[in-house]
C-alpha positions in Angstrom: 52.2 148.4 111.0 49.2 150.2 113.0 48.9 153.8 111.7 49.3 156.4 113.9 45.9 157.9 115.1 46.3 161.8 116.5 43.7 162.9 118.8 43.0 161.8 122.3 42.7 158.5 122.9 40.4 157.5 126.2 37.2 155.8 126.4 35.7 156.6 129.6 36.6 158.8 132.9 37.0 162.4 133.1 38.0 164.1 130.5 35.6 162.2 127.7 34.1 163.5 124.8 32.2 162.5 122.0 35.3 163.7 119.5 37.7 161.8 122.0 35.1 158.6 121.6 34.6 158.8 118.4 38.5 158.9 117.4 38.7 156.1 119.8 36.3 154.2 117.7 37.8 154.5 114.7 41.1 153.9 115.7 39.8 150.3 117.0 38.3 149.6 113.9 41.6 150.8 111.7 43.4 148.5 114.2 41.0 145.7 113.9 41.5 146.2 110.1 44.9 145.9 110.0 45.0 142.9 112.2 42.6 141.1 109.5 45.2 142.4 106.8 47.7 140.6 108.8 46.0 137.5 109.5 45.3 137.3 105.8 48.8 137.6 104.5 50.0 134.8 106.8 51.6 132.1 105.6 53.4 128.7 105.8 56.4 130.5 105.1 55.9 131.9 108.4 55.5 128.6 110.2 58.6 126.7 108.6 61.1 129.8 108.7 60.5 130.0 112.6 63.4 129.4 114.6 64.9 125.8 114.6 63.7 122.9 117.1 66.0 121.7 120.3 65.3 118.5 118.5 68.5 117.7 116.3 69.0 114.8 114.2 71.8 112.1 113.6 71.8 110.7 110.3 73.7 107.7 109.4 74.6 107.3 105.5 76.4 104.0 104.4 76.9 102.9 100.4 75.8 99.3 100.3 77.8 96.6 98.5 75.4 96.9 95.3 76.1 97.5 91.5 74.6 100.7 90.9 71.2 101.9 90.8 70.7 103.7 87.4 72.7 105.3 85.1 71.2 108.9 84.0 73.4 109.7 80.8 75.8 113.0 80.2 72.8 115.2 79.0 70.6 115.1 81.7 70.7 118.4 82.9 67.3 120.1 80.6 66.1 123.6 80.9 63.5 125.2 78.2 62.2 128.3 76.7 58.8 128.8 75.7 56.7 130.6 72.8 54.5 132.8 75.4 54.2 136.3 74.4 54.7 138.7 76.8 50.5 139.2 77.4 50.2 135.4 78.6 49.1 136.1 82.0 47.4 133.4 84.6 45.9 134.7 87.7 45.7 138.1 86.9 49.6 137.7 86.8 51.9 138.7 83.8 55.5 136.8 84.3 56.5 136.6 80.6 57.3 139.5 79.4 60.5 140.1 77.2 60.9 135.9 78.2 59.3 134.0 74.9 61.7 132.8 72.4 61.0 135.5 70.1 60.9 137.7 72.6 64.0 137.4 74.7 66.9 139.3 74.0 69.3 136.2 73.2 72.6 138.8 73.1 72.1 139.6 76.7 75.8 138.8 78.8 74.2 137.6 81.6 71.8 135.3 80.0 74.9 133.5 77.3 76.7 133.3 80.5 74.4 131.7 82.5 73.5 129.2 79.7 77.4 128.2 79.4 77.5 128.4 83.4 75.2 125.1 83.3 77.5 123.0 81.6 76.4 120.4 79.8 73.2 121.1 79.1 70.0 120.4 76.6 68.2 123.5 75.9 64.4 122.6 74.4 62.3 124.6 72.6 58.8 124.0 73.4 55.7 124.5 75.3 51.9 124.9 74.1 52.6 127.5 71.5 54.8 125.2 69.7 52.1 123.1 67.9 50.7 126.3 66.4 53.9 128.4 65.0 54.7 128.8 61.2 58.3 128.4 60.3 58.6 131.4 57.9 62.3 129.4 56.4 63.7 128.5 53.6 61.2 127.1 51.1 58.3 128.3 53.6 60.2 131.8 53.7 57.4 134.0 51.7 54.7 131.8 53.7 51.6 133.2 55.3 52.6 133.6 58.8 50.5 135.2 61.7 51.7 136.8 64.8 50.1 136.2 68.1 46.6 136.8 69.0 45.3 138.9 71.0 48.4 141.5 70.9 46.9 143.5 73.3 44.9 142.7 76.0 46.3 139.6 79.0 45.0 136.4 77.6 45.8 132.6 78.4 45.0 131.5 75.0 46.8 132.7 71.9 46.6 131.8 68.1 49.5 132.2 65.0 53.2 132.7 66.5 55.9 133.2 63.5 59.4 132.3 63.3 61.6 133.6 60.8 65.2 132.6 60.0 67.1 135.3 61.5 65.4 134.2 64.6 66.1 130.9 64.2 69.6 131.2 63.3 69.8 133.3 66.8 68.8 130.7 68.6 71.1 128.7 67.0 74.2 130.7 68.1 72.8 130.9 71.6 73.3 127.3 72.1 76.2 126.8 69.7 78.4 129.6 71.7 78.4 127.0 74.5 80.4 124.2 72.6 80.2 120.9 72.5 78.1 121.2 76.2 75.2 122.3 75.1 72.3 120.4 73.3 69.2 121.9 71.2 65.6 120.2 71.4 63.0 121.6 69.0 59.8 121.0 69.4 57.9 121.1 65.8 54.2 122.4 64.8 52.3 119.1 65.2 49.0 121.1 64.8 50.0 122.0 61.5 47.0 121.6 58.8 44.7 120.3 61.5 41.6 122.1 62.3 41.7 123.3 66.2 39.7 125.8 66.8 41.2 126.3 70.4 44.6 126.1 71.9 44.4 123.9 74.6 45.6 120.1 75.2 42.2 118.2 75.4 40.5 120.4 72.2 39.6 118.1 69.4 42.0 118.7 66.4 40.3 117.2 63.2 42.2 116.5 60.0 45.9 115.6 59.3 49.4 117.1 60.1 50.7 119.0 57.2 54.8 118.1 57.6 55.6 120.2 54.7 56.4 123.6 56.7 58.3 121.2 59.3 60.2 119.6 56.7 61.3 123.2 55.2 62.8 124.1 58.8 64.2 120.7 58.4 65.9 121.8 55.5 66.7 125.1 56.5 68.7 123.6 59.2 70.7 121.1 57.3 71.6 123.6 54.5 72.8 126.0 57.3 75.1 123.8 59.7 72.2 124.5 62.7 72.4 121.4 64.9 70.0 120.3 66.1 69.6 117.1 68.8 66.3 116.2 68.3 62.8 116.9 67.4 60.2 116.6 69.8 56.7 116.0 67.9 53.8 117.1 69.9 53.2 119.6 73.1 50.4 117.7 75.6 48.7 117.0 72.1 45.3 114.5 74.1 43.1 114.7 70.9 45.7 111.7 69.2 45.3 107.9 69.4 48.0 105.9 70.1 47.7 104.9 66.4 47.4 108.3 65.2 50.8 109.4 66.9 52.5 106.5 65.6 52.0 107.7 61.9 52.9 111.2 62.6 55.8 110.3 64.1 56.9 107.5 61.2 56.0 110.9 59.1 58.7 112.5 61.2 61.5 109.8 61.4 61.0 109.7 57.7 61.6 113.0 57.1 64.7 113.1 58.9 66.2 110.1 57.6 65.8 111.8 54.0 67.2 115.5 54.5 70.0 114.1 56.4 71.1 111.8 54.0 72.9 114.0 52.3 75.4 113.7 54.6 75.8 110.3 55.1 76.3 110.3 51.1 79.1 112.9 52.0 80.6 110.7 54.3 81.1 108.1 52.2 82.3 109.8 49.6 85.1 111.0 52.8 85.7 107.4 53.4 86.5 106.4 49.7 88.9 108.7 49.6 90.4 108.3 52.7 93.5 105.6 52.3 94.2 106.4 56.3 93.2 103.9 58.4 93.9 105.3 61.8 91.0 103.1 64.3 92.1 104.9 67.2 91.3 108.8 65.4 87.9 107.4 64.6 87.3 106.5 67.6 88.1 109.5 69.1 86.5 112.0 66.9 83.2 109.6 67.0 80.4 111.4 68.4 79.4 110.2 71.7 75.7 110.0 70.5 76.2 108.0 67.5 75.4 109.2 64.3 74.8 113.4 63.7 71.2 112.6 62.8 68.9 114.5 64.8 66.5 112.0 67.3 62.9 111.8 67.4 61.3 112.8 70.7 57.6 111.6 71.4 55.5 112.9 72.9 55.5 115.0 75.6 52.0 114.1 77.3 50.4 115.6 79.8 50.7 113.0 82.7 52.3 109.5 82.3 49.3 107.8 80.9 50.3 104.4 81.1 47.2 103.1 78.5 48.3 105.6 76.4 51.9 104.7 75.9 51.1 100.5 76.2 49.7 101.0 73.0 52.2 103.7 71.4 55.5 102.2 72.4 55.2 99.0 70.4 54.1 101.1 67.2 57.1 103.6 67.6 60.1 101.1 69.4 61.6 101.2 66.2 61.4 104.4 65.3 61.1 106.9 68.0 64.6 107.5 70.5 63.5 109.0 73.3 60.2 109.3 75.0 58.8 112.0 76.7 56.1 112.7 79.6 54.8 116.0 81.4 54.1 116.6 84.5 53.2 119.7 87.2 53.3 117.9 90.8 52.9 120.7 93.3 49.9 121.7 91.5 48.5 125.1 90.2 50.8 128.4 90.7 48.3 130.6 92.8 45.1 129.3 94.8 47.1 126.6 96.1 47.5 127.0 100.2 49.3 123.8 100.6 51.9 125.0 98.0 54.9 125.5 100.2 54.1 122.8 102.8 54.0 120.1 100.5 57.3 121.6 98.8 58.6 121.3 102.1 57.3 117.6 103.2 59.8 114.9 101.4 57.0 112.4 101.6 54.9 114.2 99.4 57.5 113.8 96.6 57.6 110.1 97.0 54.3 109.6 94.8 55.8 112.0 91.7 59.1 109.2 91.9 57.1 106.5 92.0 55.5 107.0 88.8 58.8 108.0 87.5 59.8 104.7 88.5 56.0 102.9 86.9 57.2 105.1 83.6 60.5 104.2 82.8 60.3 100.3 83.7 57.1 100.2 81.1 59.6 101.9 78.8 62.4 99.5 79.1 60.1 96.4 79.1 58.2 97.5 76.3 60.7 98.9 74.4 62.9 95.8 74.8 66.6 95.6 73.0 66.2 99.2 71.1 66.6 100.5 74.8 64.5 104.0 74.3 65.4 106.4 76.6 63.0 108.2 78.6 63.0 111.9 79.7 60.7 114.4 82.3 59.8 116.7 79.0 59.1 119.5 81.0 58.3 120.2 84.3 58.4 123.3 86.2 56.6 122.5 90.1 53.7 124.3 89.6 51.7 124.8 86.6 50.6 128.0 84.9 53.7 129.7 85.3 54.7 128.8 88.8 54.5 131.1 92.0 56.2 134.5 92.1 58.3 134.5 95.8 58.2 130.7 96.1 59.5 128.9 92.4 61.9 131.8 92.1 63.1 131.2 95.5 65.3 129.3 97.5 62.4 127.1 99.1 62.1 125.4 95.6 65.3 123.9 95.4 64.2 121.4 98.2 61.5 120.1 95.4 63.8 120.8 91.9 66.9 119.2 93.5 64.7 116.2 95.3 62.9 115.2 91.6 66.1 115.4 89.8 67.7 113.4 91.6 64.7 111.1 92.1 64.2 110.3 88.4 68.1 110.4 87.9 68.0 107.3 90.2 64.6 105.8 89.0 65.7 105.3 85.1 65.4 108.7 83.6 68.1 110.0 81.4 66.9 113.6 81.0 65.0 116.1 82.7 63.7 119.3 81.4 63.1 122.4 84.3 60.6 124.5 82.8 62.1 127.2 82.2 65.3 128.8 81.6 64.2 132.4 81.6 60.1 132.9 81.5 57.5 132.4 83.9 58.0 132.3 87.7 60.1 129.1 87.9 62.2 130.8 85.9 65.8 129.7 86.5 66.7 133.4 85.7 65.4 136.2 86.2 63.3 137.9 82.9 64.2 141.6 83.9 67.3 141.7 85.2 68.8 138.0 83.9 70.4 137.6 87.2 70.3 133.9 88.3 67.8 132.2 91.0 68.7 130.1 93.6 67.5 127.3 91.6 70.1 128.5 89.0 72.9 127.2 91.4 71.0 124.2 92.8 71.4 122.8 89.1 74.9 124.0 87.9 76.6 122.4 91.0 74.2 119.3 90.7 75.1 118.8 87.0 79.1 119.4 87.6 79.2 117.1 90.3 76.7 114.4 89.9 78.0 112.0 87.2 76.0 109.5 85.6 76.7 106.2 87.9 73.5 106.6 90.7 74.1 104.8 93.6 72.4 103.0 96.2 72.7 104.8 99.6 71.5 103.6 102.8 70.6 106.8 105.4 69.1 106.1 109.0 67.5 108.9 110.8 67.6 109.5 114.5 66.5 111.6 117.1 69.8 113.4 119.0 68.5 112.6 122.2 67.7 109.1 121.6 70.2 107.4 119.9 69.6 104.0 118.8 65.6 103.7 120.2 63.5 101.4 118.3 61.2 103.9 117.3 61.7 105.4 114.2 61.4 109.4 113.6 59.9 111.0 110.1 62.3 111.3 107.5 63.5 114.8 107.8 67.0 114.8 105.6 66.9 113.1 101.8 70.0 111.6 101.1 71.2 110.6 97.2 74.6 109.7 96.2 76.2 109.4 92.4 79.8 108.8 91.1 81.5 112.5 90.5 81.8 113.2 86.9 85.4 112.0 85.8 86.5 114.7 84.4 87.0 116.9 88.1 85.7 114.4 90.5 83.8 117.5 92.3 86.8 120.1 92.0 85.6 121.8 88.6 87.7 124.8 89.8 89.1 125.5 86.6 85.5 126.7 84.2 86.4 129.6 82.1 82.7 130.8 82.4 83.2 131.7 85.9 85.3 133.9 87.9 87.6 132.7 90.3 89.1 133.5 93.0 91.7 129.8 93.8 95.0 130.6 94.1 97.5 129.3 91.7 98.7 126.8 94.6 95.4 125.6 95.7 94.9 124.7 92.2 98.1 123.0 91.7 97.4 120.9 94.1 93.8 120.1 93.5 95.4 119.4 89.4 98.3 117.0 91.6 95.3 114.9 93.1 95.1 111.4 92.6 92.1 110.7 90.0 91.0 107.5 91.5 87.2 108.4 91.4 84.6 109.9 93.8 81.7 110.1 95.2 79.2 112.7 96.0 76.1 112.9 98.3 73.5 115.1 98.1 71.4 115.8 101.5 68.5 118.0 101.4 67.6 118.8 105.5 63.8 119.7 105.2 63.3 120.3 108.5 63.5 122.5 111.3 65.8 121.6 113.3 70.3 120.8 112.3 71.4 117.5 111.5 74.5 115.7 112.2 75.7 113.7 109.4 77.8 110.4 109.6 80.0 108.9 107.0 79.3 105.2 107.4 81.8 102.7 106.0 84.9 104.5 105.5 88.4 102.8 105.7 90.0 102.6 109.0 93.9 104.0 109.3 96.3 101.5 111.1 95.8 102.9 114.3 91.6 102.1 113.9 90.8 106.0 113.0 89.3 107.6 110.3 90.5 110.6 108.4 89.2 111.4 105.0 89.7 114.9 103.0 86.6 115.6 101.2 84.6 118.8 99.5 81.6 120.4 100.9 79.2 122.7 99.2 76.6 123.8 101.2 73.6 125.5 100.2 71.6 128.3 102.8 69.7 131.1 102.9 68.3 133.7 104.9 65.0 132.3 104.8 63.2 130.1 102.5 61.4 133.2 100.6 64.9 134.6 99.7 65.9 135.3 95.7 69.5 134.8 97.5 71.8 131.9 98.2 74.8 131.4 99.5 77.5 128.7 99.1 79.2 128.1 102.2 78.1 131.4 103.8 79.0 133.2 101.1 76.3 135.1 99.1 76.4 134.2 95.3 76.8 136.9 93.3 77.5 137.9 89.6 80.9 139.3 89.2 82.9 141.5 86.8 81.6 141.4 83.0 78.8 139.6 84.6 80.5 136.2 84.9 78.6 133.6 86.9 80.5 133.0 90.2 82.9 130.4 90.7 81.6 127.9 93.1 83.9 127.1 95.4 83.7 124.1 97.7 84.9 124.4 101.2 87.6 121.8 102.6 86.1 119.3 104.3 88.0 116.9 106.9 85.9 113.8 108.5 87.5 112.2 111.4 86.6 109.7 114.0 87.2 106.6 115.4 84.8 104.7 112.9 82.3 102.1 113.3 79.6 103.5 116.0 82.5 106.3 117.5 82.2 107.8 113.8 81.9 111.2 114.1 79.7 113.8 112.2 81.4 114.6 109.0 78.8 118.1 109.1 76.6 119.5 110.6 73.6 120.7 108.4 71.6 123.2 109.4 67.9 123.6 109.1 66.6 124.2 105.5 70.0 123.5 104.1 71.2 121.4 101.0 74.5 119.8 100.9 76.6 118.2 98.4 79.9 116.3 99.7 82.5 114.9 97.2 84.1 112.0 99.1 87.2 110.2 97.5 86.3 106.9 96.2 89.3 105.4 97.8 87.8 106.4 101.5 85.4 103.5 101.2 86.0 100.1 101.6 84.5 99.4 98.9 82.5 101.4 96.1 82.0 101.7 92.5 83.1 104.8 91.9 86.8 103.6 92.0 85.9 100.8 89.0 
């Protein structure tokens, strides 16, 4: 706002004076001042939050007759913590304060709840720290072992880091009190006895890795019942051959395979004394991972470097269970004035899921019948912590929610958001541990998207042209999966959350037929609404459609908001801090079918949808198989 300038305000004519002048003066340049200020604090977000367009669009979404397009595993769903201490700052900006793994107060409510509000979830423990901490555990307890440096001033760059076994038993718990949904990934001290005298991914780092303190949080965590998934070796190490890696990581698999064998030796000595032969227990108490052996994880690079891993893959095939890649697409955090239009451009995305696509057939084909799995390690949208107002905010669901589901469909059986709580893309908040809109993009995606992708066919028209030969730029992404079996998009009944279903709208949700289902995802980028139509559905005997289906849709006030609702309705944490229940909305799509079909919703601009369609409303699909 223009400040207020007493005084007499005329230039010329009767009545002038220098005073009168003068104040006129500097009340133009005061103006002039604050119309630079305003100038220079504009930005995209004021040019895509503008009101929407006259220029709806119809989109068209059909499953074609295909077997499916990917299967992404139970676990895909990945968020992290990282080592920074609160002092890491990037752009003369702080976000990690209270947010590091030793740092973060893991007995918070809000935080345990949000963790168990994912679902199933892995939870990794990583990040460029993770090389250089000492594991002051078990036989290593007494060890030397260095806090950060600098403890003081801001810095980028830190040395030491120590954790000790209270800490790590914490940690633990934090992921344990979620049950059997929850997965932890720890990332181990690759750096360990090598000589690097800076902490950065392309440093030179002379010597040999010294597994012994690794090994003794090995041990530490057999002797103590902490499960542990996997153990990712490396953080965006780049001063490793190929051939280098390989032996560090046979070093690793090694390792495992000894401490752990202690309880397959218990396990036999179980089954010899075991006269029962009941096939059908063992099969249900079998883990659905195999064997309780943690996995080897290799090796989080920086980029998909596809020389790199030619050469690494056939050295580690046999050894190595999942491999990992990094990446930052949107580019840095801050200095970065095409940050929010390329978040909000779908096309720009389509180069990040193509090498997703480049990554995991070179896994699979190099890999061959040990079928390694390949995960996003970590990725967070923008590098260097991310962008306060913009990864904390609803405009970066239309990027989280497009990758997921991108490398979901493109091969990829696990990907990592960087981060749960630290950083600006955190998916909660560091000071108050309320959830970001982010936080709800990915609970709902992971309850509802189960791991059969689809193919989905989606046409894009203009409202006023119907049916032209010219073609209109993709405005709404459109992805489609089978529900998860066990609620086929209901999930009404998660003791995490509050709720507010009655007991009869639950009843009958429980009295449903559980015949499969599918669910869509649409992400509307643009300005302007869109009509969605439901191609393909089975016609009634009298040649209509009616199908019952779910909706959740996704808004906010504008795309800078810290605030979404699900349909209309703000989310909110509720008594005892419980993550809300999300609720979907009753959906019924009706229509003559064929080309009369019509809209099954409307979306409007910057919106995100998911829709839960029975599998039986289709003439045919794979979710009902």
């Amino acid at each position: 706002q223009i400040p207020a300038i007493e005084g007499v305000l005329m230039v010329e004519g009767k009545g002038s004076s220098p005073t009168a002048v003068s104040k006129t003066l500097l009340s133009l340049i005061l103006v002039s001042q604050c119309l630079i200020l305003e100038v220079s604090s504009f930005s995209f977000e004021n040019v895509i939050t503008e009101p929407p367009h006259n220029d709806k669009r119809v989109v068209r979404v059909s499953l074609p007759s295909r077997p499916p397009r990917s299967m992404m595993g139970q676990h895909f769903a990945c968020v992290t913590m990282d080592w920074w201490p609160s002092n890491k700052c990037d752009y003369g900006v702080c976000p990690w304060k209270a947010a590091g793994v030793l740092d973060v107060d893991l007995r918070s409510k809000r935080l345990r709840n949000a963790l168990r509000g994912l679902g199933a979830v892995t939870l990794r423990i990583g990040g460029t720290q993770a090389d250089n901490i000492t594991y002051a555990v078990g036989k290593d307890k007494g060890i030397s072992c260095p806090d950060f440096t600098p403890k003081l001033q801001n810095s980028s760059h830190f040395f030491g880091g120590c954790l000790n076994e209270s800490r790590f038993q914490e940690l633990s718990r934090f992921v344990e009190e979620n049950g059997d949904d929850s997965r932890l990934v720890f990332g181990l001290n690759l750096m360990y006895g090598r000589d690097r005298k800076e902490v950065f991914y392309n440093d030179s780092c002379p010597g040999s890795w010294d597994p012994s303190n690794a090994r003794s949080l090995m041990e530490f965590a057999f002797d103590n019942d902490i499960e542990i998934y996997g153990f990712e070796l490396g953080n965006e190490i780049e001063c490793l051959s190929p051939t280098q890696y390989a032996a560090d990581i046979q070093t690793l698999r090694m390792m495992i395979d000894h401490v752990w064998s202690k309880d397959d030796n218990d396990e036999e000595e179980e089954e010899d004394h075991d006269n029962v032969d009941d096939d059908d227990d063992d099969d249900d108490d079998e883990d659905d991972d195999g064997d309780s052996k943690p996995r080897v994880l290799a090796t989080d690079q920086l980029h998909w470097e596809p020389e790199f891993f030619n050469e690494l893959i056939p050295l580690v095939k046999n050894i190595v269970d999942v491999i990992t890649w990094h990446d930052y697409p949107l580019g840095p955090g801050y200095g970065n004035p095409n940050l929010q239009a390329h978040i909000m451009d779908p096309t720009f995305h389509q180069k990040f899921l193509a090498q997703a696509q480049n990554a995991s057939a070179m896994v699979r084909q190099l890999s061959g019948e040990q079928r390694t799995e390949i995960w996003m390690g970590e990725t967070g949208g923008c590098y260097n912590s991310g962008h306060n107002t913009t990864s904390n905010a609803f405009i970066d669901s239309f990027w989280y929610l497009q990758v997921m589901a991108g490398f979901a469909a493109n091969g990829h059986s696990g990907f990592c958001r960087q981060s749960f709580i630290g950083g600006n893309y955190e998916l909660v908040d560091k000071e108050t541990h309320v959830p970001n809109p982010d936080y709800y993009s990915l609970a709902i995606f992971n309850r509802l998207m189960g791991e059969k992708v689809l193919w989905v066919d989606a046409k894009e028209e203009d409202a006023k042209n119907l049916g032209a030969s010219n073609s209109v730029q993709e405005q709404v992404s459109v992805w489609a999966h089978c529900a998860r079996k066990e609620d086929n998009g209901n999930n009404n009944n998660n003791n995490n959350t509050s709720s507010n279903l009655t007991t009869e709208k639950k009843e009958k949700e429980e009295e449903e037929e559980d015949d499969g289902a599918v669910v869509f995802l649409l992400i509307n980028y643009g300005n302007s609404s869109a009509d969605v139509i439901l191609e393909g559905l089975k016609k009634e005997d009298d040649d209509t459609v009616t199908v019952k289906a779910k909706l959740y849709m996704l808004t906010a006030d504008s795309l800078s908001s810290r605030v979404v609702r699900l349909n209309g309705k703000e989310l909110a944490l509720g008594p005892n801090d419980a993550i809300p229940h999300l609720e979907p909305m009753d959906l019924e799509i009706k229509g003559g079918g064929g080309s009369s079909q019509k809209p099954a919703l409307t979306m409007p601009n910057h919106s995100i949808a998911f829709v839960v369609v029975p599998a039986s409303a289709f003439d045919s699909s794979e979710c009902s198989k």
